[in-house]
C-alpha positions as CSV (number, residue, x, y, z in Angstrom):
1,X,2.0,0.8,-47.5
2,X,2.3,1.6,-43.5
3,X,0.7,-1.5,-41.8
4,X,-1.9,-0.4,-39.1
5,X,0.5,-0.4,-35.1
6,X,-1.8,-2.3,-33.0
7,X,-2.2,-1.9,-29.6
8,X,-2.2,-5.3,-27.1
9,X,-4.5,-5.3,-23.6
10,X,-3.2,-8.0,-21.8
11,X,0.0,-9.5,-22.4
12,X,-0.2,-12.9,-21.5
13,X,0.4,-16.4,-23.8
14,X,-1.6,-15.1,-26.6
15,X,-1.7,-11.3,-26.1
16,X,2.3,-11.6,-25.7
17,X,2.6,-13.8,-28.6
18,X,0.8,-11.7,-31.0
19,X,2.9,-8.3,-29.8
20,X,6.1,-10.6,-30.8
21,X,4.7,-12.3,-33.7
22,X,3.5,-8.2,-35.1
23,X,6.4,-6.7,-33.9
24,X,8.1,-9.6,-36.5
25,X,5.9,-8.4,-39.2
26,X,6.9,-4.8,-38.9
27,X,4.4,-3.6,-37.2
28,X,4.5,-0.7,-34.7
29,X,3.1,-2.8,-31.7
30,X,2.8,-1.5,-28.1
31,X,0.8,-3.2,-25.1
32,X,-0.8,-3.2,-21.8
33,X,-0.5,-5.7,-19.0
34,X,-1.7,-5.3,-15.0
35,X,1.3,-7.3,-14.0
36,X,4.2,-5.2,-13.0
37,X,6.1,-8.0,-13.4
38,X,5.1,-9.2,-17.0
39,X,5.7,-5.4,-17.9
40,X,9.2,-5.6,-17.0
41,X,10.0,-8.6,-19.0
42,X,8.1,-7.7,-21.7
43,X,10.8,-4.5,-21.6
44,X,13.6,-6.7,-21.2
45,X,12.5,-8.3,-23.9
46,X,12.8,-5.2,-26.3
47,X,9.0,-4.6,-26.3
48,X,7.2,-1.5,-25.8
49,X,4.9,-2.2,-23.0
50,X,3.0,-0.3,-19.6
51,X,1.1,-0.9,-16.7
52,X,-1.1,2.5,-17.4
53,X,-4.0,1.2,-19.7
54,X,-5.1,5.0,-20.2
55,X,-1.6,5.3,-21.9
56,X,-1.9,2.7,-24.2
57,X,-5.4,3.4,-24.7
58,X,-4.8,7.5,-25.6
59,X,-1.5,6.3,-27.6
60,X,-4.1,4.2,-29.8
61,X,-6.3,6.6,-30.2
62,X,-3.7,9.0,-31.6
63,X,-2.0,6.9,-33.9
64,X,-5.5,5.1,-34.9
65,X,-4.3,2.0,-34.0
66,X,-5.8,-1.7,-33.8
67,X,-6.6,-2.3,-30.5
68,X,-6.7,-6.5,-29.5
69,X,-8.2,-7.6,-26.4
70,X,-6.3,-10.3,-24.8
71,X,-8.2,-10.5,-21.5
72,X,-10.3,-13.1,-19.7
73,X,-14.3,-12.8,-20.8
74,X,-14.4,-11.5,-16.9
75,X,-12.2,-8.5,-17.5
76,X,-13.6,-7.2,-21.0
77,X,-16.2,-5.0,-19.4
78,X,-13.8,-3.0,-17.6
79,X,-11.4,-2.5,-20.4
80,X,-14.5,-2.3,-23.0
81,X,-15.1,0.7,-20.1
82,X,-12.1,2.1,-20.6
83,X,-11.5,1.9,-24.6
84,X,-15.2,3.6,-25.1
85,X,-14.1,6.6,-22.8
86,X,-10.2,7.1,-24.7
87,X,-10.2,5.4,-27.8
88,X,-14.0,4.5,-29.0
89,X,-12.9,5.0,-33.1
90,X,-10.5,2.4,-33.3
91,X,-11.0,-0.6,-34.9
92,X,-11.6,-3.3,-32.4
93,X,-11.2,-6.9,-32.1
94,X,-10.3,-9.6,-29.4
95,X,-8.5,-13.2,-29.1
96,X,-10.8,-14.6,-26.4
97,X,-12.3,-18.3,-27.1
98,X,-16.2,-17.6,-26.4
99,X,-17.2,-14.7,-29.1
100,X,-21.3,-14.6,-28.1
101,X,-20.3,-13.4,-24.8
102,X,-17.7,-10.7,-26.0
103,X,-20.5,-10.0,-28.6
104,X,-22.9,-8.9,-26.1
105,X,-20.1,-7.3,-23.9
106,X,-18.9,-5.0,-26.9
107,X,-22.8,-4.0,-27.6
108,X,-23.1,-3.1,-24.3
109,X,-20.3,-0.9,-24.9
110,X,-21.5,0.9,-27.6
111,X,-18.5,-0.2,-29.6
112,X,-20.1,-2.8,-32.0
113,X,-19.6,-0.4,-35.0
114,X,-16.2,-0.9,-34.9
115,X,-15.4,-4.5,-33.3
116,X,-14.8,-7.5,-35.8
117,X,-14.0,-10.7,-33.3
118,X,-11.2,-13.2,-33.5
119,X,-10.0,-16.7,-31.9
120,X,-6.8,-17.9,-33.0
121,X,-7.2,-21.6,-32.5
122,X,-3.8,-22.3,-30.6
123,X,-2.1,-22.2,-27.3
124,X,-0.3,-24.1,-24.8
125,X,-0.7,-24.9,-21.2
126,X,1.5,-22.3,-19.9
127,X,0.9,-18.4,-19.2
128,X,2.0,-15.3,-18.8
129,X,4.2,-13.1,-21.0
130,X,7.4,-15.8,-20.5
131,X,5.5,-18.6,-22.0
132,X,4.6,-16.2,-25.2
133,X,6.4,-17.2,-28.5
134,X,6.2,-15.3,-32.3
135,X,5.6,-18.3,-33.9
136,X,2.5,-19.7,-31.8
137,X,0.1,-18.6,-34.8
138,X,2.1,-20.4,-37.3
139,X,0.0,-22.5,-39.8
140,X,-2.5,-21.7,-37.1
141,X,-6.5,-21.6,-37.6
142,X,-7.6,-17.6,-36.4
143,X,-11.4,-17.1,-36.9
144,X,-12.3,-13.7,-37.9
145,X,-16.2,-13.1,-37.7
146,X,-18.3,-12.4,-40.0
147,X,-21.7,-11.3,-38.1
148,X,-23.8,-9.0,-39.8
149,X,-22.7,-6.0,-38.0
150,X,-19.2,-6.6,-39.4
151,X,-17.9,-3.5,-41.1
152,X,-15.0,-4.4,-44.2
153,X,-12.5,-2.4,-43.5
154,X,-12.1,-3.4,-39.5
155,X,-12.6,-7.1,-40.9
156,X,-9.8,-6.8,-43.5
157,X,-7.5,-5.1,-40.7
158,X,-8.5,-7.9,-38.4
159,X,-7.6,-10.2,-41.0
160,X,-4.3,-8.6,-42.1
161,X,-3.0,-9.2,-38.7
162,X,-3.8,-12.3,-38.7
163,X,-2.1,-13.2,-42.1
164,X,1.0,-11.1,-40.5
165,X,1.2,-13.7,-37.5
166,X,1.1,-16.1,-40.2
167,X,-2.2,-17.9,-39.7
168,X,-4.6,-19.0,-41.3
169,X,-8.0,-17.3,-41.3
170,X,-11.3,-19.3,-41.0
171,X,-14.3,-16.6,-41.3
172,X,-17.2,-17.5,-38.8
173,X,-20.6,-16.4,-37.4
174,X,-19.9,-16.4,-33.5
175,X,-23.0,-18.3,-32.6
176,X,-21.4,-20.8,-34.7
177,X,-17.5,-20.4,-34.1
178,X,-19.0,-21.4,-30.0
179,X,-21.0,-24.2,-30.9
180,X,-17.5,-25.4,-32.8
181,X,-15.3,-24.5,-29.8
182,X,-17.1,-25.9,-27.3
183,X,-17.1,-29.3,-28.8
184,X,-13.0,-29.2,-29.8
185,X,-11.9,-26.7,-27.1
186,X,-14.1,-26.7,-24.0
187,X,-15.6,-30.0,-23.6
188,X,-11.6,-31.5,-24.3
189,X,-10.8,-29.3,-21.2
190,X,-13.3,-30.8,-19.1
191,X,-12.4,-34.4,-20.2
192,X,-8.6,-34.1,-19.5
193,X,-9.4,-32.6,-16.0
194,X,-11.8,-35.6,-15.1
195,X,-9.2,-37.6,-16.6
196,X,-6.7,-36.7,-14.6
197,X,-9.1,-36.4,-11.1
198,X,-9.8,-39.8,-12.1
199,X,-6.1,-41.1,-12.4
200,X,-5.4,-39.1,-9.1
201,X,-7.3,-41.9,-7.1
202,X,-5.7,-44.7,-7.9
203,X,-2.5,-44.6,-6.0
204,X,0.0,-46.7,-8.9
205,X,-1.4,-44.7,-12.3
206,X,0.6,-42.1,-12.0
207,X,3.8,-44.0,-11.5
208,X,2.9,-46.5,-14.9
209,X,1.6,-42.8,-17.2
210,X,2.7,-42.8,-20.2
211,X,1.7,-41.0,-23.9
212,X,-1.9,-41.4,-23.6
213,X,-2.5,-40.1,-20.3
214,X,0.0,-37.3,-20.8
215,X,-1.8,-36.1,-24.4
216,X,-5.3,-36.6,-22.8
217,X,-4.6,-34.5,-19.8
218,X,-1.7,-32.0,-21.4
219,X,-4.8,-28.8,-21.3
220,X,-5.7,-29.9,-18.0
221,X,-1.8,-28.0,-16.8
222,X,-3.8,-24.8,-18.1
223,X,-4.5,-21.9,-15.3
224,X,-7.9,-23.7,-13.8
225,X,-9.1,-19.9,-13.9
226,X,-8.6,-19.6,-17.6
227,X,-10.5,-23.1,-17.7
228,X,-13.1,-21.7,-16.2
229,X,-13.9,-18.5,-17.5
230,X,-14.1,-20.1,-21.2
231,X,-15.9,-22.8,-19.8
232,X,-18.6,-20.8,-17.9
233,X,-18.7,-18.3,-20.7
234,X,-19.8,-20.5,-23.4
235,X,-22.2,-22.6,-21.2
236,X,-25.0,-22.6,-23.4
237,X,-23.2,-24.0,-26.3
238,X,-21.5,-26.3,-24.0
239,X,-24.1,-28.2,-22.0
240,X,-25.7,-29.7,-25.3
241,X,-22.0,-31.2,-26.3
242,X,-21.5,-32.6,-22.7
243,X,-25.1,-34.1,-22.7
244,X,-24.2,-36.2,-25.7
245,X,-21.0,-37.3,-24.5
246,X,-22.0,-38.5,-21.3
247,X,-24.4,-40.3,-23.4
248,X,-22.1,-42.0,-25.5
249,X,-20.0,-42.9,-22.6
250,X,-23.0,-44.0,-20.7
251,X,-24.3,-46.1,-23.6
252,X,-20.2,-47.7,-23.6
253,X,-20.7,-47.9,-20.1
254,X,-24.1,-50.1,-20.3
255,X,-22.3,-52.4,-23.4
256,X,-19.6,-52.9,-21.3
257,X,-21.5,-54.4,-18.3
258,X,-23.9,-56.1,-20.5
259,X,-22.0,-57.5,-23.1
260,X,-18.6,-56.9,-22.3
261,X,-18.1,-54.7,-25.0
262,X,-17.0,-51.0,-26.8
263,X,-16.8,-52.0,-30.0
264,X,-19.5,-49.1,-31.1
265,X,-17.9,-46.4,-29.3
266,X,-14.3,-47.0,-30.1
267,X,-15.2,-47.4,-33.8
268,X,-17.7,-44.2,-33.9
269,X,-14.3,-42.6,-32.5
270,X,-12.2,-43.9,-34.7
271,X,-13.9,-42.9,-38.0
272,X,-14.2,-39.4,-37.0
273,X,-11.2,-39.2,-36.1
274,X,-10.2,-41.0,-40.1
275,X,-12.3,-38.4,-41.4
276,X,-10.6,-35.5,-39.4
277,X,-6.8,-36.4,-40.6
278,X,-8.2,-36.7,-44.1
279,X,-10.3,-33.2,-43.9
280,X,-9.3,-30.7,-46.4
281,X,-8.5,-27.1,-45.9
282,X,-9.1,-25.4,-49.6
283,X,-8.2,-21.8,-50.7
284,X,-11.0,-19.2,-50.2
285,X,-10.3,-16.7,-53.3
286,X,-12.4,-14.7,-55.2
287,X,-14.5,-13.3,-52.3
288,X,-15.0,-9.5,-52.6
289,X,-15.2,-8.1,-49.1
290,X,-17.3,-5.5,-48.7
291,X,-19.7,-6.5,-51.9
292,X,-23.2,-7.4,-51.6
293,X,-23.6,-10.8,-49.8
294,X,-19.8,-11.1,-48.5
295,X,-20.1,-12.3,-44.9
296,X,-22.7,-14.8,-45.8
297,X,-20.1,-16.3,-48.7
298,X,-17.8,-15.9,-46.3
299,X,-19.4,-18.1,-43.7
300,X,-20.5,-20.4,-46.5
301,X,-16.7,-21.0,-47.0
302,X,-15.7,-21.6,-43.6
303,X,-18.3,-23.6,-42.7
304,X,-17.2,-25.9,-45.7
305,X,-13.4,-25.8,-43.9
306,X,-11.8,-23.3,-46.2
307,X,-9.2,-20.5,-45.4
308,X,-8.2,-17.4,-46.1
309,X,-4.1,-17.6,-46.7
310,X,-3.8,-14.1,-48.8
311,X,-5.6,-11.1,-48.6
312,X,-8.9,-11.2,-50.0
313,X,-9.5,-8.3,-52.8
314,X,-11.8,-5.9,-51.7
315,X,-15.3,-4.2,-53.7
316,X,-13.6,-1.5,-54.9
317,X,-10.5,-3.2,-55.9
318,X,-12.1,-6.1,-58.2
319,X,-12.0,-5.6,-62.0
């Protein structure tokens, strides 16, 4: 069977990653990037890549290809723009790390019909297409969504790329995919940078760092205008999970002045941290897409920690 060629709009870490990591698969994978420069390389590289979005956009169109939106949250309203006026039948989906916000962006667009959104839940602290690699998904959680809009057969393209890259798939509502993410994602951002700030001030800690201060801070080497636009972009869901930490640290910081003590915090800590090396990742099998209740059973199952690792069957194709 001919795999769907997908079409990549911004080839940075992840966008250029998942062009490598298709391309692997045998897909028929072509992209877009602003950069001149990350054009070129991409070339060099052996990929087929151009600056002229229209291009890519109208070759997508033709071939009825997948299109994945690898931009910053700020940039998707242009190149929503832009897909709607060349290439508004396609199926649609996105690797950003805030999905309410690319969910009112795409409805805006008029392209909801046809958009299923996606996270893969990886990355590193460089950018740019030089810092891409085919195996970054590997073992990997992606969340596909599973909103109500969702139509099957974009989902199950959505999801067959994400199988191809080699991840897992975690299906999601986005409401609750950025409550999630802003608790393991966002607020970890925002702790390594005020980690490292902090450290910055005292004239002999960076001389005596060691593991801890390099693992806590290792996100805060990310592009501070990547930081900020998942950051900003998922502000609702992210102020609540702040709040709460500042309280626990301000309740650690009271124990400590009053009683010379953490004990409650570093042992809070500790078990959920027990219970996160010990969490279990079952199969989800035996979930018809497209039959009559499948995103909610879908979202059930992720919700529970389960992952797609095969294609699911689909309503027609059940016996």
């Amino acid at each position: 069977m001919r795999k769907t060629p997908v079409c990549v709009v911004g080839l940075g870490l992840i966008g250029g990653s998942l062009m490598r990591a298709a391309q692997a698969a045998g897909r028929d994978v072509f992209g877009y990037n602003r950069s001149v420069e990350g054009v070129e390389a991409a070339r060099f590289d052996g990929y087929d890549a151009t600056t002229r979005l229209d291009e890519a956009l109208t070759r997508a169109a033709e071939t009825g290809a997948l299109i994945v939106l690898a931009v910053p949250v700020p940039a998707l309203g242009l190149m929503l723009a832009h897909v709607r006026s060349t290439a508004p039948h396609c199926p649609l989906t996105d690797v950003t790390s805030v999905k309410g916000a690319v969910l009112e962006e795409v409805g805006r667009a008029g392209l909801l019909d046809r958009f299923v959104g996606g996270h893969p839940m990886t990355g590193t602290a460089q950018s740019g297409w030089t810092a891409g690699d085919a195996r970054l998904f590997v073992d990997a959680p992606w969340v596909v969504s599973v909103d109500d809009h969702v139509d099957p057969e974009v989902w199950t393209e959505v999801t067959a790329l994400a199988l191809d890259c080699h991840a897992v798939v975690v299906p999601a509502r986005s409401d609750e995919h950025d409550r999630a993410a802003a608790t393991i994602s966002h607020l970890p951002h925002l702790f390594a940078e005020a980690l490292a700030a902090t450290a910055g001030e005292v004239p002999l800690a960076f001389a005596l760092a060691a593991g801890s201060f390099r693992d806590g801070t290792r996100v805060a080497a990310t592009a501070p205008n990547l930081v900020r636009a998942m950051c900003e972009a998922n502000a609702d869901e992210l102020l609540p999970v702040l709040d709460e930490s500042l309280r626990l640290l301000t309740h650690a910081r009271d124990q400590l002045a009053h009683h010379r003590s953490v004990a409650q915090l570093v042992e809070a800590g500790h078990s959920a941290r027990a219970r996160y090396d010990s969490f279990s990742r079952p199969d989800i099998v035996g979930i018809a897409v497209g039959a009559h209740g499948w995103r909610d059973e879908l979202a059930a199952a992720g919700r529970a920690g389960g992952v797609i690792r095969s294609a699911l069957p689909n309503r027609d194709s059940r016996g």
